[in-house]
C-alpha positions in Angstrom: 0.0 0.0 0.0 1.4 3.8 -0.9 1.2 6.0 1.0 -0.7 8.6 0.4 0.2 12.7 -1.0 -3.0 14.8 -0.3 -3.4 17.0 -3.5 -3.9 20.3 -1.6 -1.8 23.2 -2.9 -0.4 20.7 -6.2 -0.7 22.1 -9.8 -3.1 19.4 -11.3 -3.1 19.9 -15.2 -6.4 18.3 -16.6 -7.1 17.4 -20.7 -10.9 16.7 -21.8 -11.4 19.0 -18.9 -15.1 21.1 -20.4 -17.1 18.2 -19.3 -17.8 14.9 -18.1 -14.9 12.6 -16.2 -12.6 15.5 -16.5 -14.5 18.3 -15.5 -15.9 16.0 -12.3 -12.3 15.5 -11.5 -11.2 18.7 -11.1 -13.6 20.2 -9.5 -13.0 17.0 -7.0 -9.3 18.3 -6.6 -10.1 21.5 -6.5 -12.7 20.9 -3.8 -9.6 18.7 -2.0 -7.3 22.3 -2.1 -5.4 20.9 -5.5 -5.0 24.3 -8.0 -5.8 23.0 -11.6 -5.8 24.1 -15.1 -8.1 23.0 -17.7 -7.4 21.9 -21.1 -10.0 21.7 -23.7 -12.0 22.8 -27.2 -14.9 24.1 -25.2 -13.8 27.9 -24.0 -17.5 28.5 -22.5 -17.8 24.8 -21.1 -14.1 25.4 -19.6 -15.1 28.5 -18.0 -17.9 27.1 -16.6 -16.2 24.7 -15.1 -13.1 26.8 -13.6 -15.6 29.1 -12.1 -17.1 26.0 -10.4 -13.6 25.1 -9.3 -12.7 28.6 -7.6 -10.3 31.5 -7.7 -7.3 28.5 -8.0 -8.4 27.1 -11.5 -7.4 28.5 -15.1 -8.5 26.9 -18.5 -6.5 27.1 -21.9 -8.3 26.2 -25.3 -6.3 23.4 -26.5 -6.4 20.7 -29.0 -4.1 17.8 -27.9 -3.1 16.6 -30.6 -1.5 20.3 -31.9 2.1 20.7 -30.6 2.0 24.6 -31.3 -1.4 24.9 -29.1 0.5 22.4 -26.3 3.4 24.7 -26.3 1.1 28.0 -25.5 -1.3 25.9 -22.8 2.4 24.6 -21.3 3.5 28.1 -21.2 0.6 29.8 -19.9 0.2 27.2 -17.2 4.0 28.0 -16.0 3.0 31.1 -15.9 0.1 31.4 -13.9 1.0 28.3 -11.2 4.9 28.1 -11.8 5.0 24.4 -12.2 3.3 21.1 -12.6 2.8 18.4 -10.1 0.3 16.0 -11.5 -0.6 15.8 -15.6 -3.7 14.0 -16.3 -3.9 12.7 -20.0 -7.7 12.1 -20.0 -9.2 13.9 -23.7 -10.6 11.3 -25.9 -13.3 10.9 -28.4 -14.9 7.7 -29.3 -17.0 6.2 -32.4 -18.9 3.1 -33.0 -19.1 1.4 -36.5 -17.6 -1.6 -38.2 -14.4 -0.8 -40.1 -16.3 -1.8 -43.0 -18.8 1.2 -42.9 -16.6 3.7 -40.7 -15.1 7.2 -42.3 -11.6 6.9 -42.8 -11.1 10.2 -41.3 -13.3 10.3 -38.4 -11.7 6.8 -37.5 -8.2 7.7 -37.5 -9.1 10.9 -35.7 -10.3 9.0 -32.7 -6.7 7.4 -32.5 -5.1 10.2 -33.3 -6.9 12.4 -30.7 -6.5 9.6 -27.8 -3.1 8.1 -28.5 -1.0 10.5 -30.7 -2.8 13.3 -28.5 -2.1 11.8 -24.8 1.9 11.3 -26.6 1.9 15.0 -27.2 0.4 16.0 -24.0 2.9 14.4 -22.3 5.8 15.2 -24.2 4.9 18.8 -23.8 4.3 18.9 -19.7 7.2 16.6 -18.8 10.0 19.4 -18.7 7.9 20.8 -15.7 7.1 17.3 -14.3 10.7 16.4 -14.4 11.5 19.4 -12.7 8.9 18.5 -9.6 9.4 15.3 -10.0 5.6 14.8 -10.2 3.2 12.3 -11.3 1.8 11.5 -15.0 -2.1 9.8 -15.0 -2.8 8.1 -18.1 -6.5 7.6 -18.4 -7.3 4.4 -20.9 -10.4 2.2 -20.5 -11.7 -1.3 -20.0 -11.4 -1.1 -24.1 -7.4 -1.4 -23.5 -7.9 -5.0 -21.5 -10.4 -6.6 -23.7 -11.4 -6.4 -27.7 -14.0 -4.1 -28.6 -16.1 -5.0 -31.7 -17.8 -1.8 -33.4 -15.4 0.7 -31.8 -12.3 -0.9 -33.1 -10.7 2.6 -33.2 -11.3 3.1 -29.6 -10.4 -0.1 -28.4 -7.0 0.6 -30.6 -5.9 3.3 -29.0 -7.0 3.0 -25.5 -4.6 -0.2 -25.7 -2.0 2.2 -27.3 -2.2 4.5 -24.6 -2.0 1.5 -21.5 1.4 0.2 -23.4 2.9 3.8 -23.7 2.0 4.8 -20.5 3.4 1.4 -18.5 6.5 1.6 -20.8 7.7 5.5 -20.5 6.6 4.5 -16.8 10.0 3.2 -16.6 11.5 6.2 -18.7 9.8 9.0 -16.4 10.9 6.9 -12.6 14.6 8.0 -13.7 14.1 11.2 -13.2 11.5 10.6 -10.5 8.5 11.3 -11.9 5.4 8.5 -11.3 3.2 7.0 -13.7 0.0 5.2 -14.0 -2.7 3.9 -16.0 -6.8 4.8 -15.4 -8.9 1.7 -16.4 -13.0 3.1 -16.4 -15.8 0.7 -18.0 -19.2 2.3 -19.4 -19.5 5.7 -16.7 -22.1 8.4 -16.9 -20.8 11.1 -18.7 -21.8 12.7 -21.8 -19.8 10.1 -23.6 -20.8 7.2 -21.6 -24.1 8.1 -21.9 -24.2 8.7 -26.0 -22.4 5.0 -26.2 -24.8 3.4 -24.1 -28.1 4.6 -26.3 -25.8 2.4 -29.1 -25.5 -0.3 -26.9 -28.7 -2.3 -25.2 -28.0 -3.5 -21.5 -25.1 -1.3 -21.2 -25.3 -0.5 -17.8 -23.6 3.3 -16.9 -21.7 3.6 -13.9 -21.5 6.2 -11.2 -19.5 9.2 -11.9 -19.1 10.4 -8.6 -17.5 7.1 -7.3 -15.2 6.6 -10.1 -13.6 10.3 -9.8 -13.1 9.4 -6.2 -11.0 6.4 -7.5 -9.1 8.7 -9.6 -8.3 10.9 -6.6 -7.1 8.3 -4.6 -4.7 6.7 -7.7 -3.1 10.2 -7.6 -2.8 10.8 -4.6 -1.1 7.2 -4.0 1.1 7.8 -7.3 -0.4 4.5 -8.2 0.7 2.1 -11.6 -2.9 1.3 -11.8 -6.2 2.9 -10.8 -9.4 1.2 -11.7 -12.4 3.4 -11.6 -14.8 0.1 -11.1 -13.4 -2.3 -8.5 -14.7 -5.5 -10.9 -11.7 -4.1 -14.0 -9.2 -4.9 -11.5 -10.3 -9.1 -12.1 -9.8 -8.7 -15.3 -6.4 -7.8 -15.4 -5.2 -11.4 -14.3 -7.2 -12.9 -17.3 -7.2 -10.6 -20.0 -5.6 -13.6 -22.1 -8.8 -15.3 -22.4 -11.0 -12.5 -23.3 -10.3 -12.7 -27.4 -11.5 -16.0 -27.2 -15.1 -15.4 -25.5 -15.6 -12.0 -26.9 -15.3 -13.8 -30.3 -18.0 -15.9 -29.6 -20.5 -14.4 -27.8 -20.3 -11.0 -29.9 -21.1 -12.4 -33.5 -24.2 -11.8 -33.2 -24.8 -8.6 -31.6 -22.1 -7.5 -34.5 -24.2 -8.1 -37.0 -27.0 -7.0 -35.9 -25.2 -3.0 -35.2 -23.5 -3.1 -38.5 -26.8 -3.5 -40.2 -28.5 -0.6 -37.8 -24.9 1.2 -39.0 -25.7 0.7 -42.5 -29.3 1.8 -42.3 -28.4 5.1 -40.5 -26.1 6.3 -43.2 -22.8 8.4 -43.0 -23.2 9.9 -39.8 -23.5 7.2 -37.6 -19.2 7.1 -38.5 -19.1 10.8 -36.5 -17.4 10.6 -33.0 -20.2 10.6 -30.2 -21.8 12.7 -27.4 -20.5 16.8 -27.0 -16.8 16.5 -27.0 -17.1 14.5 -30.1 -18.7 17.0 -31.8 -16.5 20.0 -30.6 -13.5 18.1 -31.7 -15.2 17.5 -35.3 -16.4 21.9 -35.3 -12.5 22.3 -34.4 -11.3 20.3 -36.9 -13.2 21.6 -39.5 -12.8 25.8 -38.4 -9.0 24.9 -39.0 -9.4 23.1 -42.3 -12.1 23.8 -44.3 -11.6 20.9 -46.3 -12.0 18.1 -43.6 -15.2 16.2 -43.8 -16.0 13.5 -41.3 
């Protein structure tokens, strides 16, 4: 057991931070004395959320997966708290379809936003971690321990993001700065929420309690935090799950490819709010990009 490193008076820097899991989790650090800035698309969602937060939070408009727009949120948060202590790696987007009827573009954008994009991030921060000798929170998914039919692209990169993040682990504890990964199955955020109406039976977990995990993983400097207890069983068997995924998800494949199929084109966009904002981004800086 770790021990523990309250979070009061620590620079938390948040990605995905205008809503859902990462808005929750700062204002839980905040609320705990932690001073955190927001990264997101959202300006009027992030300052929503930093007033929530108090007079110790900032926000920065920032898509991840832009170096030049890293460099000015990495700059401005030096500026305004003088360091970083804890980096959280948490934007994403996600999209369901079968490779067969997905957009190219809006497929590769959902790896590029939550792998190359949590690469970034944390290529940008770590001078200042390094220099506090902080703590780096990679958040991936229950997606990165088993395979995930019909969001292929998701599962791809949340698995991209577990093996970088457990192997620059290593990289980052020579100059003693921890790492760890965030496993979180179906919770009720925007995103959660958008998946689930795709998915019958999905069952959405509490947001509340899951942040709370996430609080405690950081404040441990844990390897591994698991936002449901249950993902923690899994990690021991993961071997098996290709097998029985394989056969007990035929079916339900086919049946979402053909409801894929009859909704056309847009059922390829990336989901809920922050999938849209990331698609309106996208598009104000290139004109050209469909998807």
């Amino acid at each position: 057991m770790r021990s523990s490193q309250p979070v009061g008076g620590k620079v938390v820097v948040i990605t995905g931070a205008a809503r859902g899991l990462g808005a929750a989790l700062a204002e839980q650090l905040a609320a705990r004395g932690a001073r955190v800035a927001l990264l997101g698309l959202e300006p009027d969602e992030l300052a929503v959320v930093a007033a929530r937060c108090g007079r110790n939070a900032a926000w920065f408009e920032c898509d991840v997966t832009d170096p030049e727009q890293l460099a000015a949120a990495v700059a401005g948060v030096e500026k305004r708290f003088r360091g970083v202590d804890v980096l959280v790696a948490n934007a994403g987007i996600a999209m369901g379809s079968p490779l067969l009827l997905a957009e190219p573009a809006a497929y590769e954008r959902v790896i590029e936003v939550n792998l190359l994009g949590s690469i970034r991030t944390l290529r940008a921060f770590l001078p200042l971690l390094i220099r506090s000798q902080g703590y780096y929170l990679q958040i991936a998914s229950l997606a990165a321990l088993s395979p995930t039919p019909m969001i292929t692209s998701y599962g791809a990169s949340k698995a991209g993001v577990e093996a970088f993040a457990l192997g620059v682990r290593t990289e980052l504890a020579v100059h003693g700065v921890g790492g760890g990964v965030a496993y979180l199955s179906f919770t009720d955020t925007d995103m959660g929420r958008s998946a689930s109406r795709s998915s019958s039976g999905v069952r959405l977990h509490d947001l509340d309690r899951a942040v709370n995990r996430l609080v405690q993983g950081i404040e441990r400097r844990a390897p591994y935090v698991y936002g449901q207890a249950f993902i923690r069983l899994l990690r021991p068997v993961r071997g098996l799950l290709p097998g029985v995924v394989h056969r007990v998800a035929r079916g339900p494949a086919s049946r979402f490819e053909a409801a894929v199929a009859q909704a056309g084109p847009q059922a390829s966009s990336p989901i809920g709010p922050g999938g849209r904002a990331d698609t309106k981004a996208r598009k104000f800086r290139d004109p050209e990009t469909t998807g």
